[in-house]
C-alpha positions in Angstrom: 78.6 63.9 35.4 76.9 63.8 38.7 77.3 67.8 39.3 76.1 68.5 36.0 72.8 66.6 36.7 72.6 67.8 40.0 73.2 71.3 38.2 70.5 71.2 35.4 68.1 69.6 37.9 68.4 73.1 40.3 68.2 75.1 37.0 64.7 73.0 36.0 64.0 73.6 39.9 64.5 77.7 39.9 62.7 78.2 36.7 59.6 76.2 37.3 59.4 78.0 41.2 59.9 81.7 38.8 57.1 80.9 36.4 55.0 79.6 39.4 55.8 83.0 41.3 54.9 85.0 38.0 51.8 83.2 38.1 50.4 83.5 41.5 51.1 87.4 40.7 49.4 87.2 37.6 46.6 86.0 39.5 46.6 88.4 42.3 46.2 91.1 39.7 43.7 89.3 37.8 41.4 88.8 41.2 39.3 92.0 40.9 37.8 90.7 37.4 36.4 88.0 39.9 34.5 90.0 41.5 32.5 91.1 37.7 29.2 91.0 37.1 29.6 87.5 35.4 31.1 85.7 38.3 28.1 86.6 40.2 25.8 85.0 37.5 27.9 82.4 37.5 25.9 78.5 38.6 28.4 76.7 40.2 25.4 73.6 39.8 25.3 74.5 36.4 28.7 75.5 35.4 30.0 77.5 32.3 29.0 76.5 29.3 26.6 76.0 26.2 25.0 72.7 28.2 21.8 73.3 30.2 21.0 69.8 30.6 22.3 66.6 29.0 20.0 63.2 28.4 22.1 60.9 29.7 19.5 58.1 29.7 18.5 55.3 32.5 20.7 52.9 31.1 24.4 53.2 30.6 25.3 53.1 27.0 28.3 50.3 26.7 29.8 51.2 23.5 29.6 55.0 23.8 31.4 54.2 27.4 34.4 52.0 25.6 34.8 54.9 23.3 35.1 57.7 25.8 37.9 55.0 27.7 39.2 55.6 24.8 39.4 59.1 24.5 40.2 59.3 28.1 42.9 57.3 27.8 44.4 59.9 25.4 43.8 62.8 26.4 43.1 62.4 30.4 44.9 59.4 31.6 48.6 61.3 32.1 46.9 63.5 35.1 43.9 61.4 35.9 43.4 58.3 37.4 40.6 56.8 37.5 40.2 55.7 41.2 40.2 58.2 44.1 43.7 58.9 43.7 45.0 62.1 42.6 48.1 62.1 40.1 48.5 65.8 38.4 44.3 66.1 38.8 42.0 64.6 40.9 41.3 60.8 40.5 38.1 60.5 38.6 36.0 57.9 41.3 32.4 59.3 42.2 32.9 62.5 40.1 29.5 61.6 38.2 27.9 61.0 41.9 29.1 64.7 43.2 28.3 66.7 40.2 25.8 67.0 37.6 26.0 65.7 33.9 25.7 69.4 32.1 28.4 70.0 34.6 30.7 67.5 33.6 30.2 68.5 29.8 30.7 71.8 30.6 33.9 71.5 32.5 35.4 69.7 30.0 34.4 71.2 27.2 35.2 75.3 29.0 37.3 74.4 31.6 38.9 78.0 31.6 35.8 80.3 32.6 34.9 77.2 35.0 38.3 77.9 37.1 37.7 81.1 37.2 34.9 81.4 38.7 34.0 78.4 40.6 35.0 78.6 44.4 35.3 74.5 44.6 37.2 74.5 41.3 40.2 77.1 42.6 40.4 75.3 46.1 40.7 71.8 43.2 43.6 74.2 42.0 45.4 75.0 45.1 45.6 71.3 45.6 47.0 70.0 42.5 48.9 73.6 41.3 48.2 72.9 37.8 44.7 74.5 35.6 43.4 71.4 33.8 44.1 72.7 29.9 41.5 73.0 27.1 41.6 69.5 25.4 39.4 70.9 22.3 37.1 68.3 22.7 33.7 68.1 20.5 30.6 67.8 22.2 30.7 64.3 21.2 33.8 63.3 22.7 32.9 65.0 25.9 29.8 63.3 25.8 31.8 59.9 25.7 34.2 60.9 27.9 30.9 60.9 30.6 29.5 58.1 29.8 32.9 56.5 30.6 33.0 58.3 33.9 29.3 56.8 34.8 30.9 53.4 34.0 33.9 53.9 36.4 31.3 55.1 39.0 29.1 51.7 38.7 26.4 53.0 36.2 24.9 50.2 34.5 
């Protein structure tokens, strides 16, 4: 019984390390499309993304906060945590400090085009080896989702 675990687990090993290589090739070939016309228009303050700015207020907004916990909880909490501490992704503390709010939005409502082209965004990648996938979020979730974020980061 032992061998046969010990046998799946180097199967599970060699195919995850194969897709991983296929990737990293993928994205060797893809690197020329970086070097587009959009990447150089692209605002790493800004981001990628319909949001331009976003009112978040001067007061944190409790219930809209418990809701996006919420939310997070669902769809976040299995590769974020919500201290310093990375688990797949980067722990969540001081992210609402270090970036803007229509950046936030914007990240996790397009996260794709965001990867691509944001510098800080593919070293984030080389750290934690996985893209952070397309949740399909509304704007309204999103929206939540930050104001949770300014609560974990001491917004009142």
């Amino acid at each position: 019984m032992k061998k046969l675990l010990v046998v799946i687990a180097m199967g599970i090993m060699l195919y995850a390390c194969s897709s991983n290589s296929n990737q990293q090739q993928t994205s060797s070939t893809s690197a020329p499309e970086s070097d587009s016309p959009t990447t150089s228009d692209y605002d790493p303050k800004r981001g990628e993304g319909k949001f331009d700015k976003v009112d978040i207020g001067d007061r944190l907004d409790v219930k809209m906060a418990a809701e996006g916990h919420s939310i997070a909880n669902l769809k976040c909490a299995s590769c974020h945590k919500y201290t310093d501490e990375k688990l797949v992704g980067p722990g969540w503390s001081g992210v609402t400090k270090k970036h803007e709010p229509h950046w936030i939005m914007n990240f996790i409502t397009n996260p794709d085009p965001m990867i691509d082209k944001d510098p800080e965004l593919q070293a984030q990648l080389e750290l934690c080896l996985v893209r952070m996938p397309n949740q399909n979020l509304s704007d309204d979730d999103a929206r939540k989702i930050l104001e949770f974020m300014r609560q974990n980061d001491g917004a009142q």
